[in-house]
N, C-alpha and C positions, 0 to 999 in steps of 0.2 A: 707669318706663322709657319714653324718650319709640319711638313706635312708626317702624317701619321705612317710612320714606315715600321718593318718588322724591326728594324734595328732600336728605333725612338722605345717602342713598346719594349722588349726585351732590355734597356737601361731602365726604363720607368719601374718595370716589374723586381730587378733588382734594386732598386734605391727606396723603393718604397714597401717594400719586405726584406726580411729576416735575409741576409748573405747564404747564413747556412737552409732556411728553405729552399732559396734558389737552387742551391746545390745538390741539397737532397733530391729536387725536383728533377734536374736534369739528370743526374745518376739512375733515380729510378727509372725515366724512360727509355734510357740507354739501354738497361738493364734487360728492360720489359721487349725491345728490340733487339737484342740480342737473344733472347729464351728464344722469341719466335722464331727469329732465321736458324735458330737452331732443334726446330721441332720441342718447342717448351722446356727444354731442357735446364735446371737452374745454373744460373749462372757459376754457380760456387765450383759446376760439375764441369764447364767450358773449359780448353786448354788452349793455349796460345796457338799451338798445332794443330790444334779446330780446324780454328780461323785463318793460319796461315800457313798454307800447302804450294806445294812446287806447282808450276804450271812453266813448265820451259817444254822446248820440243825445238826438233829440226826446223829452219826454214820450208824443208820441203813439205813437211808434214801438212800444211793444207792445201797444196798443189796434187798428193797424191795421199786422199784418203786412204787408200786399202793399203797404203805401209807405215801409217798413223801411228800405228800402236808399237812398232819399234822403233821410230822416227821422238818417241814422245817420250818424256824422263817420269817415272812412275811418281804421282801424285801423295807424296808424303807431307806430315806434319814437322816444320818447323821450329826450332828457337828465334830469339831476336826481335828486332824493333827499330825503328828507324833509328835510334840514340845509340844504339851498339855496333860494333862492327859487323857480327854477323847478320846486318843488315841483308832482311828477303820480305819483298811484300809481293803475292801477285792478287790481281783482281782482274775477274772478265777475260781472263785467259791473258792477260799483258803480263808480266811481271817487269821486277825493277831487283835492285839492289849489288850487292857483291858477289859476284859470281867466281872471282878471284881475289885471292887475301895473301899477301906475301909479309912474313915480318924478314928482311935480312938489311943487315949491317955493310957498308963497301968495306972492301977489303975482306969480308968475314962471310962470304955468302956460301962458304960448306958448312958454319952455323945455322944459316937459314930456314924458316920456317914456308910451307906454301899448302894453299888448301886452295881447288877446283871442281867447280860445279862440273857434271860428264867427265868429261875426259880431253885429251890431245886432239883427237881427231876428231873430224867432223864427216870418217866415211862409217858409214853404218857397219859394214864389214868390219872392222878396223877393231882389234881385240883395244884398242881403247879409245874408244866411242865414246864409252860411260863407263869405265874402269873406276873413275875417281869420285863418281856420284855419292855410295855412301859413306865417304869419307868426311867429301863436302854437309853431305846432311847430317854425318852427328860431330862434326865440329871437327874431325881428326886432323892434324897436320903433320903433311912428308916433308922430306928432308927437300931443301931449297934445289941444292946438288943433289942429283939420284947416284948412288954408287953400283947401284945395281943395274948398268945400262943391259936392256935386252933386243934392243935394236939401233941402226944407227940412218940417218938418207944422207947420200952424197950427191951433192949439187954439179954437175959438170956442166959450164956454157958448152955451149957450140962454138966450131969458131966462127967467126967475121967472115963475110964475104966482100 
């Protein structure tokens, strides 16, 4: 006799009631869990961008608290969904998703599209640190090729010894 597990119970409950009870059931408590993590708020009033907010920041940013808050990419509301491209989900301060989005064609890439979460660099000085943050966050896309170069770095080796 196979033993009484949440899983057995949760088939039994659906086979032996109404499909659409079930479902109403689980909808409503979801519902009724989401008002509260939201301070009661009805559900009808929740926006996706609630729920799903930036949480990106420097590596360094928990090594040195007192530069946290420039180190950290301001806590905004979101588009998307795992099923989309502008896939972003964070939780618990992890986040996940695309952080770069490139549409370009070979051969055709002064067509190209490209959208970045911050920016190029990763020095916090760096006029583009987070240049490209709110572009990334309402979905905008630059040109793949920039035309408009405003700086350039040249690599010299050393020689061989």
């Amino acid at each position: 006799m196979p033993r009484d597990s949440a899983q057995t119970r949760l088939v039994t409950y659906f086979f032996t009631r109404s499909p659409c009870h079930f479902l109403r059931s689980v909808l409503t408590k979801s519902a009724q869990r989401l008002s509260r993590a939201h301070g009661g708020r009805s559900v009808a009033d929740i926006r996706w961008g609630d729920v799903n907010r930036v949480e990106m920041a420097h590596p360094f940013a928990d090594a040195l608290p007192v530069l946290a808050s420039f180190l950290t990419m301001p806590r905004t509301g979101l588009a998307g969904c795992p099923q989309c491209v502008r896939y972003y989900f964070a939780e618990n301060g992890k986040g996940s998703g695309a952080n770069a989005r490139m549409v370009v064609a070979p051969g055709r890439e002064a067509d190209g599209l490209m959208q970045m979460a911050a920016g190029q660099s990763g020095q916090l000085l760096s006029d583009h640190y987070a240049d490209q943050q709110s572009d990334w966050v309402a979905g905008r896309s630059s040109p793949f090729r920039r035309a408009d170069l405003t700086g350039s770095i040249m690599l010299k080796p050393t020689s061989l010894r």
